[in-house]
N, C-alpha and C positions, 0 to 999 in steps of 0.2 A: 183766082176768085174775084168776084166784082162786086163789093161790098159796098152799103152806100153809108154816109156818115152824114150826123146832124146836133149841132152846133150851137149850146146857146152860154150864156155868161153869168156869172154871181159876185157880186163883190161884199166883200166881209172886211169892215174897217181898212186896213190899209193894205189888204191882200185881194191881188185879183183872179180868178177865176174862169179857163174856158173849160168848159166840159163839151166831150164830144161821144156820142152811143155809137156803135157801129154795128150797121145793121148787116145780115147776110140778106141777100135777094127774097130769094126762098121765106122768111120772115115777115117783109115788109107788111106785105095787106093782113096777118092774123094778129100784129101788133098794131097795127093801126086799128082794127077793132077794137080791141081789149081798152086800148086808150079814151076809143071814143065810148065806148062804155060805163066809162068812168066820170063821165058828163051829169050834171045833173040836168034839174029839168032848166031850160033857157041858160046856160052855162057857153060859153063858147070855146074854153079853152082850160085845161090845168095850170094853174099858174098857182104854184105851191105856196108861195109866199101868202098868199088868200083864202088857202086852205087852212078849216080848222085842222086842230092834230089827231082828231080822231079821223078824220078822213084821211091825212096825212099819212096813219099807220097802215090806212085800206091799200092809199093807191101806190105806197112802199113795197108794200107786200105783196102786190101783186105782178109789181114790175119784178121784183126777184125770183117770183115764181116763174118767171118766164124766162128770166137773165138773159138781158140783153149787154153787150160787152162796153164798158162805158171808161176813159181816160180822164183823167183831170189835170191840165194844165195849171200851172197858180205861180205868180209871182207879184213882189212888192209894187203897189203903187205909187212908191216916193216920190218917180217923175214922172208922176201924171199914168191918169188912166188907160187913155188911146195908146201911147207908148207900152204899156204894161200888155195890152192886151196884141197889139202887135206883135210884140215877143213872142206872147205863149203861141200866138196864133203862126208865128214863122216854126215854131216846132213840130205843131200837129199839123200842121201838110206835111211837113216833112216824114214825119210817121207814118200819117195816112195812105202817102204816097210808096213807103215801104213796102206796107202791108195790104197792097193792091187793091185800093178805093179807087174808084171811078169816077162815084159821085160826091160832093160833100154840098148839105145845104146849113145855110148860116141862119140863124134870128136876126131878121131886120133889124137894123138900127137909124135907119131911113136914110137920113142925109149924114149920115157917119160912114153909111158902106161903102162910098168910093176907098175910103183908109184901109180898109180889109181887101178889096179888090187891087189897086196900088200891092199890097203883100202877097198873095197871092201870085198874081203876076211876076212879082221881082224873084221867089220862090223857086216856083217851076219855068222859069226861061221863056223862050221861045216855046208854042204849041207842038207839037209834032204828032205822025200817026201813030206812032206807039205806045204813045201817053194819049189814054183817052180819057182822061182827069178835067170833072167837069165840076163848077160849081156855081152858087148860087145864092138870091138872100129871099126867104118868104118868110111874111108873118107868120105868126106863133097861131095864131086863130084856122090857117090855111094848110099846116103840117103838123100833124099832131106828133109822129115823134119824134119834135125839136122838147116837146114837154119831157121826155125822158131826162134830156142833159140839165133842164129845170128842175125836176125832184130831185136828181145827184147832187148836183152843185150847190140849191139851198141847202140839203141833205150835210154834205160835205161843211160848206161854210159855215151851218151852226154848230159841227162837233157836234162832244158829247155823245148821248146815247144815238139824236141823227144822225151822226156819221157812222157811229157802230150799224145802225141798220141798213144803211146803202152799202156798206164795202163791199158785199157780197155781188157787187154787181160793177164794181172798181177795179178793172185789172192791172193800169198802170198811173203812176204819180211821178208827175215830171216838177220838179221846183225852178223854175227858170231863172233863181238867182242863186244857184250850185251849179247847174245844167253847163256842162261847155259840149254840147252838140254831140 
């Protein structure tokens, strides 16, 4: 199966956060409607953190109605952020790559993503034709379902009753400072 994944980040005090959706093919363009649906007028993006919570419970709910498959990576930021997110980030390829992803795209982080490319890299080896594992970094304004891993992960990060309402859409929880691979 050639699944494609998308990539974005949440930090919650001294826990960091990658969240990744994994989309089936088949899927993509009827989710990328519904997302961009969810636009208001002049809006260019979901970016939950901006969201009041009554829209919050809209665009929750609608993403579960749809259930898209989403992971959450998290480990402590004691030494530093980049370092934290490298970690989770050497996990989920390595997952992704399990569970035969093709494509994975990242939320820019502009002049940070050579760090995530560098991991990527050191990861999967050498390229070869059997691995056709590609990936990539676009704004959040340009891919709209990077915003999924954005409602989860704030979702997630505030607990409480929002994390109760995302799980239904949470199939796996990696803690990367228990994690021995």
């Amino acid at each position: 199966m050639s699944l494609h994944a998308f990539v974005d980040e949440s930090r919650r005090n001294d826990r960091y956060l990658l969240v990744v959706a994994i989309i089936d093919p088949g899927d993509l363009a009827e989710l990328r409607k519904l997302l961009r649906d969810l636009l208001l007028p002049g809006q260019k993006e979901v970016h939950f953190k901006k969201e009041e919570p009554g829209r919050r419970k809209i665009i929750l709910s609608r993403l579960v109605r749809f259930g898209p498959v989403v992971h959450v990576y998290q480990c402590s930021c004691a030494g530093g952020e980049e370092r934290a997110r490298q970690k989770c980030l050497v996990a989920l390829v390595l997952d992704l790559v399990a569970l035969g992803v093709i494509r994975l795209v990242l939320d820019s982080r502009e002049v940070r993503d050579h760090h995530d490319k560098q991991t990527i890299k050191a990861v999967l080896g050498k390229p070869s034709a059997e691995s056709p594992f590609i990936y990539e970094h676009v704004v959040s304004t340009q891919e709209q379902l990077l915003w999924i891993a954005d409602v989860v992960g704030w979702c997630y990060g505030a607990g409480g009753e929002w994390r109760r309402r995302a799980m239904p859409l949470v199939a796996r929880e990696v803690d990367l400072d228990t994690w021995s691979g």
